[in-house]
N, C-alpha and C positions, 0 to 999 in steps of 0.2 A: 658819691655813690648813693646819699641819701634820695638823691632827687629820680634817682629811681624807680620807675611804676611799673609795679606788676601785681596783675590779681590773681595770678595763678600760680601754681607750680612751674605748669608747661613754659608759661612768660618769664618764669626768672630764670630756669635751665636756658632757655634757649638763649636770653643775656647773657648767660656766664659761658655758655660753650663760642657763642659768636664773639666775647669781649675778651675773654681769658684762653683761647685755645691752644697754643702749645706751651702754657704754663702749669706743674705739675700742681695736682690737683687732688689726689685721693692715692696714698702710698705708703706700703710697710715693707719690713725687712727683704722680700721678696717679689712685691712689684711697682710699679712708678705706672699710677695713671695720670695724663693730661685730660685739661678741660676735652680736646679733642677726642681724646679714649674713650671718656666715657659719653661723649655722645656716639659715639660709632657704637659703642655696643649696645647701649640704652635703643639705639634703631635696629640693630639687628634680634635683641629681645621682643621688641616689638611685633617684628617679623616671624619670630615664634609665636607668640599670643594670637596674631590672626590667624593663624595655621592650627590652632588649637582652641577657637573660639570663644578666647575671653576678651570680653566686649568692655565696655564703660561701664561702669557702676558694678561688676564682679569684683570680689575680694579673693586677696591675692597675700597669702600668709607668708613670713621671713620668720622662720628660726634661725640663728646662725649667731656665733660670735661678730665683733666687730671685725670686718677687712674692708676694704677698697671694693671687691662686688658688694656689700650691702648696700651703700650709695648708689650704684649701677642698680642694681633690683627695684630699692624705694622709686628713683625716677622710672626708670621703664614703668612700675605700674603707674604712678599718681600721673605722670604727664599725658597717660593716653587716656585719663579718666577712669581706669580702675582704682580699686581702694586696695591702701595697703594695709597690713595687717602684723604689724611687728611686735615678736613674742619673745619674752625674754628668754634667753640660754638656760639660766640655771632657775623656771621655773622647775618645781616638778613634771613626773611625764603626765601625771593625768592630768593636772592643770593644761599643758599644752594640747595635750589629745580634745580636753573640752574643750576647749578653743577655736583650734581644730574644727569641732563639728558644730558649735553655736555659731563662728563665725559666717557659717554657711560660704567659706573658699570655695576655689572651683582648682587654683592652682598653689603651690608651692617650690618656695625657695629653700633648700634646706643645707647646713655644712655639714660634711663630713662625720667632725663629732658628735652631730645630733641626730644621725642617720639610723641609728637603732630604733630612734623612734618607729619608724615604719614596719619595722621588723612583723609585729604580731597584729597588725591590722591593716587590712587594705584601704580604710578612708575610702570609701565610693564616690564621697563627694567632689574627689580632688581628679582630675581631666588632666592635669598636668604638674609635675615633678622637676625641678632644674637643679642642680647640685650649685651650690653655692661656691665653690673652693673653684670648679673650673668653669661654670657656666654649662653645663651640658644635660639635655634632655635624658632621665632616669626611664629603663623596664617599671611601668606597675608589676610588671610579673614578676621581676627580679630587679628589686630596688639599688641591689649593688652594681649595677651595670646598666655603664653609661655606655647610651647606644647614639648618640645625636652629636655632634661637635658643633656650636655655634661660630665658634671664632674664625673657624677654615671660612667662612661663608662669608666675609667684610668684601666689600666690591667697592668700587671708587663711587658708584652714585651714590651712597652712602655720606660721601663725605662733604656736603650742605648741611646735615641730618633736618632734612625739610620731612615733615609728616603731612600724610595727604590731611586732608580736613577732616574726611570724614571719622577718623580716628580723634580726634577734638574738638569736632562740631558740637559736642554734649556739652563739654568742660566749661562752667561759668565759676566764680569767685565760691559761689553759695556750692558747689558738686561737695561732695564728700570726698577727702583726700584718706584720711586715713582711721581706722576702727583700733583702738590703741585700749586692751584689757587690763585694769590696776590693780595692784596687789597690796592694798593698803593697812595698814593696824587693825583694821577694824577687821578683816577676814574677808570681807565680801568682795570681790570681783563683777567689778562692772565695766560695758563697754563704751568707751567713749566716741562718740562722732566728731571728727572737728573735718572743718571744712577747708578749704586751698585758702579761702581771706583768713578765716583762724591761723593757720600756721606761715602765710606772707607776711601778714600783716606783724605777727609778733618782731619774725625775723629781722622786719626793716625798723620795730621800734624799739631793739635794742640797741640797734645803731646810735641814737640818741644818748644812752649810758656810756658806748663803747664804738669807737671807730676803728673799722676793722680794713683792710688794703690786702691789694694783691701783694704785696710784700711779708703779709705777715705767717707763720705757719703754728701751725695746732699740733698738738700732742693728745689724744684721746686714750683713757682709760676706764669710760663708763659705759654703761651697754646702749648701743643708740637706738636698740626698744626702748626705751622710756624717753617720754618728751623731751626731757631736759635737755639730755643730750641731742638728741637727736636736732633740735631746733634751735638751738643755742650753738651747737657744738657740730653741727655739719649743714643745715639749712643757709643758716647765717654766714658763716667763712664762703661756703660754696656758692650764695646772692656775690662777694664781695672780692672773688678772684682767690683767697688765701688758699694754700695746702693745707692738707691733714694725714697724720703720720698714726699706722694704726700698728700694735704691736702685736706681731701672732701665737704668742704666750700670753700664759695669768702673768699681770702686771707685779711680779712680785717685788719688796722691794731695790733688790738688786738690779734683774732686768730693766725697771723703772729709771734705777740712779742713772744707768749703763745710756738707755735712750734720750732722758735728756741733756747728758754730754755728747751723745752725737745730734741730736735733732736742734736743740736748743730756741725750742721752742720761743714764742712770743705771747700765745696764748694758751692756755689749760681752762679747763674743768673741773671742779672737784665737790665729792660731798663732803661733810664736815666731819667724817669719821676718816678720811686721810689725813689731811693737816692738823688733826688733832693727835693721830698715832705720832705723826713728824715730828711735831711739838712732844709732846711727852716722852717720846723715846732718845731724838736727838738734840734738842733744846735745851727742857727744864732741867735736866740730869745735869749741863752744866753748870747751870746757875747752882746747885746745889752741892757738890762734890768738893769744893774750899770754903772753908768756915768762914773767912773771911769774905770771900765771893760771896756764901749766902746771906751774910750779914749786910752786904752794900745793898744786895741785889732785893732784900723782904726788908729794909727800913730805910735804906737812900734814895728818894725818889727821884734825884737827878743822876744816881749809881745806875738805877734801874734804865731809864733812858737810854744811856751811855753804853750798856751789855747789850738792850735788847737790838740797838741798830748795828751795833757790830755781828749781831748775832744775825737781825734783819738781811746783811750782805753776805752771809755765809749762806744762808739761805736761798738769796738767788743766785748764786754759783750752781747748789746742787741741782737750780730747775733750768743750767745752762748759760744764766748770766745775761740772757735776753729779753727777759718776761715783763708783758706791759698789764696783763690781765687776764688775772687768776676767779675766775667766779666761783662764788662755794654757795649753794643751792641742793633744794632736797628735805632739808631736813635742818634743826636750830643748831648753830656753831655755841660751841662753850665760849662764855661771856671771859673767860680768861685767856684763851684761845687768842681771839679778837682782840681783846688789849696789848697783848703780846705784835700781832700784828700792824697795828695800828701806829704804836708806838716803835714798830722795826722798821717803818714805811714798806712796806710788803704792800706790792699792787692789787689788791686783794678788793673782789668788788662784791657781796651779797644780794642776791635774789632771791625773791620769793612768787610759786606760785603753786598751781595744780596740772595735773593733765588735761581738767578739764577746761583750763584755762592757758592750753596752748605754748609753755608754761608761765609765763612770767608776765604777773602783774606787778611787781614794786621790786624796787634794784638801789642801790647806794654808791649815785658817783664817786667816780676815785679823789681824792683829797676831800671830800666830803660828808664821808660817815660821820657816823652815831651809835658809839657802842651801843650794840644790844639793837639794835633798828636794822629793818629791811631796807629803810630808804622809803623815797616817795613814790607814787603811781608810777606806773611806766608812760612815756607819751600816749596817748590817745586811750588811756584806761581811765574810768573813773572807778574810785576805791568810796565808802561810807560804811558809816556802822549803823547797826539794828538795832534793837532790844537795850540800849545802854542803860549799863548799872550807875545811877548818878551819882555817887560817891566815889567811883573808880574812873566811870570813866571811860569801861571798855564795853565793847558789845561784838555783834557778829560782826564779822568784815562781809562786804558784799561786795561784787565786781559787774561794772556795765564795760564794754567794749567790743571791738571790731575779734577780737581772741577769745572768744567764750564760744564754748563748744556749742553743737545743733542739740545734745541730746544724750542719752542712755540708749544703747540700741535694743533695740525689741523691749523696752523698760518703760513704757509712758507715767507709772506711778512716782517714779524713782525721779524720774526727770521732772516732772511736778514739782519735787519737793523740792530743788534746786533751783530752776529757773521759774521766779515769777517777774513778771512785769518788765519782762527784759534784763533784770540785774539777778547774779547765780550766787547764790549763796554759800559761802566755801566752810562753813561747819569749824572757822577757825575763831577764837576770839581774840581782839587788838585793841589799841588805844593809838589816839595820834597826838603828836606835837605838836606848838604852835606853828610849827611850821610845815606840816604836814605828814613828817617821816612816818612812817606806821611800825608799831613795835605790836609783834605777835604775843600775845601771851599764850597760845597753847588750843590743842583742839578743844571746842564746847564740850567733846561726847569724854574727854578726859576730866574734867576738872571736877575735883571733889570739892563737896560742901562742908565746909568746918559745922563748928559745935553751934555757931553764932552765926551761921550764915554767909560765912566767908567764904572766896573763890579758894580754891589750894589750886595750884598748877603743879603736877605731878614733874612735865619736863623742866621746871626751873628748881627744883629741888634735885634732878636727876644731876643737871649740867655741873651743880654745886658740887655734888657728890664726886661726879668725874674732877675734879680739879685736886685730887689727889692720885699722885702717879700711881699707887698699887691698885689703882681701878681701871679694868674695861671698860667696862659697862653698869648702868643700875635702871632699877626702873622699881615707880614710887605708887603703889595703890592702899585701896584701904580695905579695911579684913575687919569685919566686926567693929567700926567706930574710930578704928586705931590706923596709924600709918605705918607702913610696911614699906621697906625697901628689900630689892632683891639683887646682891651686889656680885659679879661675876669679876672676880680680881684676874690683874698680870700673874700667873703662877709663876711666868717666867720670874719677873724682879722680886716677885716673893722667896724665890728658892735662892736667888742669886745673895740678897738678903739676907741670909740665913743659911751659907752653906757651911761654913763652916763649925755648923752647932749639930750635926750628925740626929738629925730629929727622927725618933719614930712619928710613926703612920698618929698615936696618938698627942703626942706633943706638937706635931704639927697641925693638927686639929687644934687643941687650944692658943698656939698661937694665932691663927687665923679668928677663931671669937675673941682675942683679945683686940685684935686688930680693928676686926668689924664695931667692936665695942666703940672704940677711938673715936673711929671714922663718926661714929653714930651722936656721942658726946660733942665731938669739935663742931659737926653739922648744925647740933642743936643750938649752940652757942651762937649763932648765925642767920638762923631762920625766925621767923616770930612764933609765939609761944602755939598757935592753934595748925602751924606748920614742922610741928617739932615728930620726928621720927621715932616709935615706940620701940621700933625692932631690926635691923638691919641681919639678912639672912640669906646664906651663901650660896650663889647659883651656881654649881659647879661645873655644869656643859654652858655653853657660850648659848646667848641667847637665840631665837632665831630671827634675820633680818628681813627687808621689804629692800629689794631694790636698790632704792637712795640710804641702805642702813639704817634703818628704822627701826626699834623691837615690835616684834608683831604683838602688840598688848594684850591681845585678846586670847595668845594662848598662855598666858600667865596670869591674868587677874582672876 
């Protein structure tokens, strides 16, 4: 499959629909598409779009949870040369509404649940409306009534799904496939260009990490607005014959357990705020509940071994018992996490990249890792650092390849500051190994300066903090000179803890500062002296997240 060439979208759909065609292909609880499905409808969208005059290079927004039309929608636009424009679900509504009207769309995909959005504004810009859940053309007048049926309309010439030329006469490698908005730490919302070789080009050079077959089938549970997924997680399988199973509920953990005993996937997705709840909730609790278990398991290190691969095989039961490659991306996995993994043989593969990088510049073959390490380039990326600190070691990471975005749209300043000289500067700082592997140490615009000059990495102080189970989350800034944590505990295992001590509203306030106390003393014992934490203080709403679970930093520091 590697030896496959496409420079387009249009090129690798039309491969997968001629090579895979009555092999299911895009399916959840409630529908089964094959490669063939979705090209027959991808053509009869098409035949909407000309009837409604959106040509090449129009944008063409998707709000919608994950189902089997989203994949239908993305190809109908990118393969006839329009851009797609895929908006996360659980943005906010004015988030979405800007988007909306910066994007400057002409058309819209939208489901069901996100259908209020139109409610209080006509959008003048938008010419055309499709409901996502059935495919059917929407009243502008009266949004809730679907007036068009696409599907009664499939005719057998359809079924070549040949497009006349003049519908991809435009379409070159360099066309703009998709305007992808991010929602990142920092607050700022930018629009990203990437073009049909940006998002082919990754897809086939994942390949190289991960060999994927019409045999294999996916389990999706991340939003495939965001690149990750999207290009990892449906681009890729869909280049390579595989199905994808989408589930039309919040992935809660039950529904979850429930679908990969029946799906029993081969490949998953994940950011590191899932298998880190999994771990914490169902994992460590064991290791720790027999005294003597905890005793093998924190001083035997051939005890620990021994738990953690029996634990490792219980483990891939609950993901079905089939699973050859788990990617965890988005955001840094806890270094204890990862050890846990490593050492359960958990086919667990790390990636790192950005949106604006299509996503994934560096990945960590399987039997290969390095705790704490992304791994090396991806094929055909070249990775170097900038600005290096010569005592450390690290500097900016920079990336040249065929997957680095066109641009910031309507942004020329913003885009400057990113791409020069061909190589895009990811605002992250790294170090690499003799042998290449790249270990991120944390974004530049985060790192505080010690007293003496020193880097503080706020996320490797946070990860530490996480590795005690009464914590969510934390996030480490600095307030007058001093380090500050902000720790938002499990209230659940706190209560569970402590139910049987009948605590008022105020003693359970002081057990909680004695606990943050703990946490804050054991931390210090552990960090070096100019990374020691002054203050640990109780976030009591959860914090807010970015997508891949990020803490938005910027509304707490």
């Amino acid at each position: 499959m590697q030896s496959l060439s496409c420079d387009t979208l249009h090129d690798l759909f039309q491969h997968s629909i001629r090579a895979f065609g009555e092999r299911p292909a895009l399916t959840s609880p409630t529908q089964r598409l094959t490669f063939k499905d979705v090209g027959k409808k991808v053509a009869l969208l098409q035949e909407v779009f000309k009837k409604h005059h959106i040509q090449a290079g129009d944008k063409v927004a998707i709000i919608s949870e994950n189902m089997p039309h989203w994949g239908v929608a993305y190809f109908a636009i990118t393969t006839m040369g329009a851009v797609v424009v895929p908006v996360l679900a659980d943005f906010h509504e004015n988030e979405k509404r800007h988007i909306l009207r910066s994007s400057d769309a002409k058309a819209l995909f939208i489901s069901e649940k996100q259908s209020d959005l139109l409610m209080d504004e006509s959008f003048d810009n938008l010419g055309l409306i499709i409901t996502m859940d059935s495919l059917e053309v929407m009243s502008k007048e009266n949004s809730d009534t679907a007036v068009h049926s696409l599907l009664d309309k499939a005719k057998d010439r359809l079924k070549h799904f040949k497009q006349e030329k003049s519908s991809v006469q435009e379409l070159t490698e360099d066309s703009i496939a998709a305007l992808i908005f991010t929602s990142g730490t920092s607050g700022h919302s930018k629009g990203v260009l990437l073009s049909h070789k940006n998002i082919v080009s990754n897809a086939a050079a994942i390949e190289h990490v991960q060999k994927i077959t019409d045999e294999d089938s996916f389990v999706s549970v991340l939003p495939l607005a965001h690149t990750y997924e999207c290009t990892v997680g449906f681009i890729m399988p869909f280049r390579n014959g595989a199905s994808i199973y989408y589930m039309d509920k919040t992935p809660t953990p039950t529904l979850l357990k429930r679908t990969l005993a029946q799906v029993r996937p081969t490949c998953m997705l994940s950011v590191p705020l899932i298998i880190e709840k999994i771990y914490k909730n169902n994992i460590q609790p064991k290791f720790q509940e027999k005294k003597a278990v905890r005793f093998a398991y924190n001083t035997l290190p051939f005890a620990r071994k021994k738990l953690n691969k029996i634990a490792g095989k219980k483990l891939l039961e609950t993901f079905g018992g089939r699973l050859k490659f788990f990617g965890i991306g988005g955001a840094p996995l806890a270094r204890h996490v990862e050890a846990f993994l490593q050492e359960a043989g958990f086919p667990y593969i790390i990636g790192y990249g950005l949106t604006e990088t299509s996503p994934l510049l560096a990945a960590s073959p399987q039997r290969h890792q390095k705790l704490g390490s992304t791994g090396p380039s991806l094929h055909g990326v070249e990775l170097k650092l900038v600005n290096v600190n010569e005592a450390t070691q690290e500097g900016e990471v920079i990336a040249r390849g065929a997957n680095i975005m066109q641009g910031y749209y309507k942004n020329p300043d913003a885009t400057a500051e990113v791409l020069k000289d061909g190589w895009f500067y990811t605002g992250d700082l790294g170090r690499f190994d003799e042998e290449g592997y790249l270990y991120i140490m944390g974004r530049s615009k985060n790192v505080i300066i010690g007293p003496n000059g020193e880097n503080i990495y706020p996320e490797q102080i946070e990860s530490l903090i996480g590795e005690r189970e009464e914590v969510a989350d934390a996030l480490v800034y600095e307030d007058e000179g001093r380090l500050i944590a902000r720790v938002h505990l499990d209230y659940e295992k706190f209560d569970m803890a402590h139910k049987d001590e009948d605590l008022s509203e105020k003693e359970s306030h002081q057990k909680i500062e004695a606990l943050l106390e703990e946490m804050r003393q054991e931390l210090n014992g552990k960090v070096s002296g100019f990374s020691r934490i002054s203050r640990f203080i109780e976030q009591r709403e959860a914090f807010e997240m970015t997508p891949t679970k990020k803490i938005k930093r910027y509304l707490y520091n």
